[in-house]
N, C-alpha and C positions, 0 to 999 in steps of 0.2 A: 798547937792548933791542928797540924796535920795528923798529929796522934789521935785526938779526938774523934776526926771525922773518919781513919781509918776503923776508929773504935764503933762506931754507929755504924756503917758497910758493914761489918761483921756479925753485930746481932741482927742485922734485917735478914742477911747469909743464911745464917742459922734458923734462923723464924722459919723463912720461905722452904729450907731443907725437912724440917719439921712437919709442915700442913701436905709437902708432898712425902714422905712416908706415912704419916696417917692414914691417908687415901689408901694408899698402899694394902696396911696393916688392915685396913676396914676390910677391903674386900678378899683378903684369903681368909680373915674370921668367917666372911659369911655364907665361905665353902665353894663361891665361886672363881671364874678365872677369867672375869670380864673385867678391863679396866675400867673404872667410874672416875673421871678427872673430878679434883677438886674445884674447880671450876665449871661450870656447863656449858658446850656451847649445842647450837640446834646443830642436828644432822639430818635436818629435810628441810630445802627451800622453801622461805616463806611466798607467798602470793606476789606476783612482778605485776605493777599495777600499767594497764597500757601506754602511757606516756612512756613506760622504761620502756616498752617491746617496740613503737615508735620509732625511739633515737637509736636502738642497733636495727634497724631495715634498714637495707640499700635506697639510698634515692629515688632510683628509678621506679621501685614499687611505691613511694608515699606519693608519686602522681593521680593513681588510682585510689578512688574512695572504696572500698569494700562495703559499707554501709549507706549508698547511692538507695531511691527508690527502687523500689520493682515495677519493670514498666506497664503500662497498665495491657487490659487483656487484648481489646479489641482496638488496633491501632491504624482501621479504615478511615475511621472519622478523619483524622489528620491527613490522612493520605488522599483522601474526597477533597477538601478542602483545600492542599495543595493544589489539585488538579482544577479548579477550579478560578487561583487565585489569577491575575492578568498578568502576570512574568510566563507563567505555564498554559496558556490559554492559547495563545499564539504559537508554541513554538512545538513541533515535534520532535526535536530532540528532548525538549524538558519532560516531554508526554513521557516518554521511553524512560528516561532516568526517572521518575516517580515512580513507573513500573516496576523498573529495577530494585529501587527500596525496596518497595512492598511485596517484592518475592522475595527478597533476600535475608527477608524476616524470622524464616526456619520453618514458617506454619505454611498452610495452603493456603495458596492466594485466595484474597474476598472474591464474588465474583461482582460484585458492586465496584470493587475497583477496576477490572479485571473490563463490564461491560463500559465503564466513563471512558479508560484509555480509549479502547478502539473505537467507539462512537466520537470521542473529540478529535483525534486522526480521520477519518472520516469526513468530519465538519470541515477539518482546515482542508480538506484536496476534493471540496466539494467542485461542482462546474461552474461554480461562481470564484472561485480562486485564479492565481495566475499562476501558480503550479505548472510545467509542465509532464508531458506524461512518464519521460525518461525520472523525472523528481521522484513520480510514485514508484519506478521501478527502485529507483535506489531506496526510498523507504522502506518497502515489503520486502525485501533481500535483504537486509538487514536481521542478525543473529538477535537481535533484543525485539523487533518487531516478530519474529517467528518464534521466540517464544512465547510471548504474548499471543498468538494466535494457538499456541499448543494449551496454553493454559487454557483458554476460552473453551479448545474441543473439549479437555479432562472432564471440565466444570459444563459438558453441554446438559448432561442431566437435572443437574441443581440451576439451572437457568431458568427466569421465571419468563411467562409466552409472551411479558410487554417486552420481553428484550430481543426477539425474534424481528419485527419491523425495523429497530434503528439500527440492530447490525448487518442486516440485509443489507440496509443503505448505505450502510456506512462501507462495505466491502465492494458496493458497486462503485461506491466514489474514488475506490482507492484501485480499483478495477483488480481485483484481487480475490479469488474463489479457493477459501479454503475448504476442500473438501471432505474431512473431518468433521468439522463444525458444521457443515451443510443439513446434513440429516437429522438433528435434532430440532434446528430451528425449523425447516420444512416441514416435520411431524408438526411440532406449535401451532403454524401457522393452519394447518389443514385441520388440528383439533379446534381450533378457535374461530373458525371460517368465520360462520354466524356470527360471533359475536365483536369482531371489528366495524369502529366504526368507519364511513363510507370515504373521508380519507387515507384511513391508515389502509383500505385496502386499495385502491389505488398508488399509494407509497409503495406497497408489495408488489403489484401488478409491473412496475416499471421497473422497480429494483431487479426480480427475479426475472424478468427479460432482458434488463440489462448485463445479466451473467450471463449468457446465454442458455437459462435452463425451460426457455419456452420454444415448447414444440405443437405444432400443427399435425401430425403424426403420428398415431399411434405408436408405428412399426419403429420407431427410433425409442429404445430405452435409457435413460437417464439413471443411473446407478453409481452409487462411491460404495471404495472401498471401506470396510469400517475394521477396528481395532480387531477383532479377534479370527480377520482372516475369510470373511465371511462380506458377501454383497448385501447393500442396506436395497429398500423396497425402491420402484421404478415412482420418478418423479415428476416423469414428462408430460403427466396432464395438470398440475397443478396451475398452469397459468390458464388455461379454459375453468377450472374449481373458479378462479378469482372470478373471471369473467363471466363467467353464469351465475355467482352469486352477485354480480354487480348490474348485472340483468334482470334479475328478481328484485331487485332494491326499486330500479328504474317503473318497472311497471307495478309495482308496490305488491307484488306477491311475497314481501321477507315482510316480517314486524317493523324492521328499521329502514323503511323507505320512507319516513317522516327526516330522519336525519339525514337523509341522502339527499335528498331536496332543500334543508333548511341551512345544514352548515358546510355544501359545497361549495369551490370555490371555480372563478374560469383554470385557472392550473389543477386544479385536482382535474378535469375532467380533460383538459388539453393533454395532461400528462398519461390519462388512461388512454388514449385515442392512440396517444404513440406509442403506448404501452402494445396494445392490441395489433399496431402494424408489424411492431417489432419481431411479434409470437409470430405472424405470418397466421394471424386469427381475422381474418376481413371478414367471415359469412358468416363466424357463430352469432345465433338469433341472439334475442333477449328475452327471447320464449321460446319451444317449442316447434312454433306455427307463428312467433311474431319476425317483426323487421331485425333486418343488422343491427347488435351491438355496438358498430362501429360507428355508423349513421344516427344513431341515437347520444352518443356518446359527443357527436359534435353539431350536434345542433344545441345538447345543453352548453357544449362550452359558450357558442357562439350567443347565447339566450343570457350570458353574463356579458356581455357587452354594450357599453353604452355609446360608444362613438368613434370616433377617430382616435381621439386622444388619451382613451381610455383603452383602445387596442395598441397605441405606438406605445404604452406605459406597461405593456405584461409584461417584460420578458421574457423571458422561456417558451411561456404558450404559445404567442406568435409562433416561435421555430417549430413548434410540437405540431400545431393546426397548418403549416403551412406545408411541412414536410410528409405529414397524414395527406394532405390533395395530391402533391405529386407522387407519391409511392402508388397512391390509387391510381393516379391515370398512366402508370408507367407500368404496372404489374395489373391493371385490367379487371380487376375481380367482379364477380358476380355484383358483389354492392357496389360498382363504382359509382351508377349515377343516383345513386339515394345518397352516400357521402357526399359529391360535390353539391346536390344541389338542398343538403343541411346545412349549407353556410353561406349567406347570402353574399350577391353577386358583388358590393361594396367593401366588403371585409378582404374577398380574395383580391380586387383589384389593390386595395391599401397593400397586402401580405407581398404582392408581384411587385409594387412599385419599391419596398423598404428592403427589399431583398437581400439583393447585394452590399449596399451600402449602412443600413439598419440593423441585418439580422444577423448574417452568414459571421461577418467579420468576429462577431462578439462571441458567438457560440461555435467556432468549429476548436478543435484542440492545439495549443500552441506549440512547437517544437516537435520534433520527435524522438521517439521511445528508443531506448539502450537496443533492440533486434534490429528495428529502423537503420539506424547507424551502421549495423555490422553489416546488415545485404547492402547498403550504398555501397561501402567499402568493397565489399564484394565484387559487385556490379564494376568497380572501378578500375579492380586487377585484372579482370576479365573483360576491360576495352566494352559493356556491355551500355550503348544509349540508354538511358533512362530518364524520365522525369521525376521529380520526388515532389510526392503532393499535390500533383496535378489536377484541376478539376476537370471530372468527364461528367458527359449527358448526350442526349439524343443530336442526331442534326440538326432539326429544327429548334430545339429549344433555343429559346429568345437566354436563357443564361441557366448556368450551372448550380446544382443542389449538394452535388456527391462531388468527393477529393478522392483519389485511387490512389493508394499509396506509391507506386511506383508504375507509369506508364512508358509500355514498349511499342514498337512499331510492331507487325499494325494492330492495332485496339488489341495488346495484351495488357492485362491489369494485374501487379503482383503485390498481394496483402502479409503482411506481417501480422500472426494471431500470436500476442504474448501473454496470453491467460493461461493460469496452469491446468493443467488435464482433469478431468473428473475420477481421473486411473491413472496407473502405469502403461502407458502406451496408447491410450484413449481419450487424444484432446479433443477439446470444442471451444470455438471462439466465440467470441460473445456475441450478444445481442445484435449488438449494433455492428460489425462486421459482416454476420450472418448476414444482416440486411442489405448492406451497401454490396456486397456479393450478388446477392437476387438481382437486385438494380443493374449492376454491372452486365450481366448474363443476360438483363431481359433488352438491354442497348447494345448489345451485339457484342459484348466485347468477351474475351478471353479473360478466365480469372483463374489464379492459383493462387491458395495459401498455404502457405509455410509458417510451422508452428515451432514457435518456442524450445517446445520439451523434446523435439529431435533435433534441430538447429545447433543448439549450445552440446550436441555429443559430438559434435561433427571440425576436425582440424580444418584450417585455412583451406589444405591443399583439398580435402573431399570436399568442403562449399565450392571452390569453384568450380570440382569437376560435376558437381553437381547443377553448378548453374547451368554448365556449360551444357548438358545432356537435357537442360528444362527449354534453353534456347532453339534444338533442334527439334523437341517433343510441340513444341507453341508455334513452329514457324516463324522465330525471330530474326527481321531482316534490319541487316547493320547499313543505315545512310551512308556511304561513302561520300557524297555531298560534304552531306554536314559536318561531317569531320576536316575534310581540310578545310571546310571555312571557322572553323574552331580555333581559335586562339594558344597553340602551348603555352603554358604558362610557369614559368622559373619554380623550380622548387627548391632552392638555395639562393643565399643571398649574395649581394656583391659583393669582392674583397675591393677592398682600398686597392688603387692603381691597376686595376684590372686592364680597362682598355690600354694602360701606358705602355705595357711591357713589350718590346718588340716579338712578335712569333719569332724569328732566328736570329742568328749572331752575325755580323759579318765578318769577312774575312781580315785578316791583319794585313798592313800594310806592308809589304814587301818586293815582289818579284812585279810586271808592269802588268802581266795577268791579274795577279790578285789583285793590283792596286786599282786594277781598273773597275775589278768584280767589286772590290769595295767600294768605291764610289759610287756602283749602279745601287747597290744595296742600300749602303746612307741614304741616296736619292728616292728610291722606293718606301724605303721606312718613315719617310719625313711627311 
């Protein structure tokens, strides 16, 4: 058996030695000196079908789809839609992170998205919010809200002129003058004069006075610096532009004195009236050779009123119409008695009686601003009396209209302007500052503002020597009174067993002296 089967291994031996020298034999017959196996096998990989290329990747790449959509072009829609949606509506942080998508996208930001963010920032830190003002500081300091504001200047050219009105407003609510972005929307607003309707220029009239860019003055220019190093055009008359075209409207010399009459409201024209104090604009006509703008202005508010309870129910307007009477009879102008007596005698006694308790409370600004904080402090190393927030007014006034930010002995008044400059070294406070300033000056008091953009270059040690030199320049006299009847008040806390602990030791018992001394000691300590 085992002969056999070595018998069969032997001829397959042979066989298989056979078909490999034939090969052999083949190919030096055919003159070359390539070997050709008996056998074929491929010598170029055939096609790896993907499932093989799949199972040798590393893991960590088959997380990622390579074959994912392409995402679509235009990806504002979504980002509109977010901004919109009620989780982002509310919240400014959510405003800012939307933003940040949408720039983060590698393209130029939309300016559609670009004008939603800052107008719904804006809305939420309007004067109807409980915001307070130091809130807005920390907002607008913020590295994502300043860029947001950089994008806006880039994109001021591709900016269309409806976006001019809501961002005006929207940067007086946040009390925030970027000056960059100013000079294009300005242009807008002066190409389009004419053709706003008789709201939206009143929106304007208030907003741009409430940055402080209205001026009664010629001689004062209004100028930003712009990107290529170069000053943009003077901007200082554009709140009289507003106000003479809102005078033409009034006595129907423009085409659209139809809509100025049909879809005004009592706040549109309440809101102009404070608009126009604010400019320190009391005598520009409404023609030519006609009456005060400003007299005119509030007799129509007053001509949308129907009673009592339809004045306790403005809001805002009351403040606006009540605050236009006293600015008038405190700063005396040429129009005062054509203002006061445009608004009949019932209206102002309603406006006197709801004052204090009705009006004031609701509309003056809640807390104080991040510079506010710093001169308290100030004031406090520097031993200097102050009140914070005080209301001032005349002697006789029967009650107070104006809060002075910090009042010193006698009638000095010291303002914090935290608006940024319209330049490098060329601030101006706002609107509403400017004014309470007049007011201040024309009630005899002392006033000095201190701004922002030199403030914050300045160490601890130069603010106070700076106070300290504003103290002797004002005539600042320190109560010595009121100070010792002033309470010191602990600025650490109590430790556990404070009072227990005896002040000394007494002496040990010993010799009849000490013993004695010890005893007086125990007895006094007891």
């Amino acid at each position: 058996m085992l002969n056999q089967q070595c018998t069969r291994l032997a001829k397959t031996l042979r066989r298989n030695g056979e078909i490999f020298w034939s090969g052999i034999q083949s190919s030096s017959h055919g003159g070359g000196s390539k070997f050709v196996p008996a056998r074929g096998f491929p010598t170029s990989p055939t096609t790896v079908s993907m499932e093989a290329l799949r199972a040798r990747q590393p893991p960590h790449l088959l997380r990622s789809d390579v074959y994912q959509m392409v995402p679509p072009q235009d990806i504002a829609a979504q980002d509109l839609a977010d901004l919109a949606s009620p989780r982002v509506l509310a919240d400014p942080a959510a405003v800012l992170r939307v933003y940040r998508r949408h720039a983060a996208g590698g393209e130029t930001p939309d300016p559609a998205v670009l004008i939603r963010a800052m107008a719904q920032l804006g809305f939420l830190f309007d004067p109807n919010s409980f915001f307070a003002s130091s809130d807005r500081q920390i907002l607008t300091s913020h590295k994502h809200f300043r860029a947001l504001a950089h994008d806006l200047a880039q994109a001021g050219p591709q900016l269309p002129a409806a976006a001019a009105p809501i961002l005006l407003y929207a940067m007086s609510c946040l009390e925030y003058r970027c000056g960059p972005l100013m000079p294009s929307l300005l242009g807008k607003v002066i190409e389009n004069l004419t053709t706003w309707r008789h709201e939206v220029l009143t929106l304007l009239l208030h907003s741009i006075a409430s940055l402080g860019l209205g001026c009664s003055s010629s001689a004062t220019e209004i100028r930003f610096d712009l990107g290529d190093g170069t000053m943009s055009d003077d901007y200082s008359y554009i709140c009289r532009l507003l106000a003479e075209e809102l005078g033409r409207r009034i006595t129907g010399d423009s085409g659209l004195s139809s809509l100025a009459s049909e879809d005004s409201s009592l706040h549109d024209w309440a809101r102009a009236a404070f608009a126009v104090v604010m400019a320190d604009m009391y005598d520009v006509p409404v023609s030519p050779h006609g009456p005060p703008l400003l007299a005119a202005l509030v007799e129509r508010a007053s001509g949308q009123v129907g009673g009592r309870q339809e004045l306790d129910g403005s809001g805002w307007a009351q403040f606006f119409l009540y605050q236009t009477l006293y600015c008038a009879d405190v700063e005396r102008p040429a129009s005062e008695e054509l203002v006061k007596r445009a608004m009949p005698m019932w209206m102002q006694e309603r406006l006197h009686e709801r004052w204090l308790d009705e009006i004031v409370l609701q509309s003056q600004p809640q807390g104080a601003d991040k510079m506010q904080q710093d001169v308290d402090k100030c004031l406090r190393r520097t031993n200097t009396q102050a009140l914070l927030n005080c209301s001032a007014g005349r002697d006789w006034d029967e009650q107070h209209c104006w809060f002075a930010g910090f009042m010193l002995k006698p009638r000095i008044a010291l303002e914090c302007d935290s608006m940024l400059p319209i330049g490098p070294g060329r601030p101006r406070p706002s609107g509403w500052l400017a004014l309470k300033s007049r007011l201040l000056r024309k009630m005899g008091f002392k006033v000095v503002t201190m701004h922002r953009c030199f403030w914050d270059k300045l160490t601890d040690d130069q603010k106070d020597d700076q106070l300290l030199r504003l103290r002797v320049d004002v005539g600042y006299e320190h109560d010595e009174d009121l100070q010792r009847r002033q309470r010191k008040i602990r600025q650490t806390a109590f430790q556990r067993d404070e009072y227990g602990k005896p002040s000394w030791a007494p002496f040990p018992s010993g010799t009849g002296e000490e013993a004695a001394a010890s005893g007086v000691g125990s007895a006094g300590s007891g």
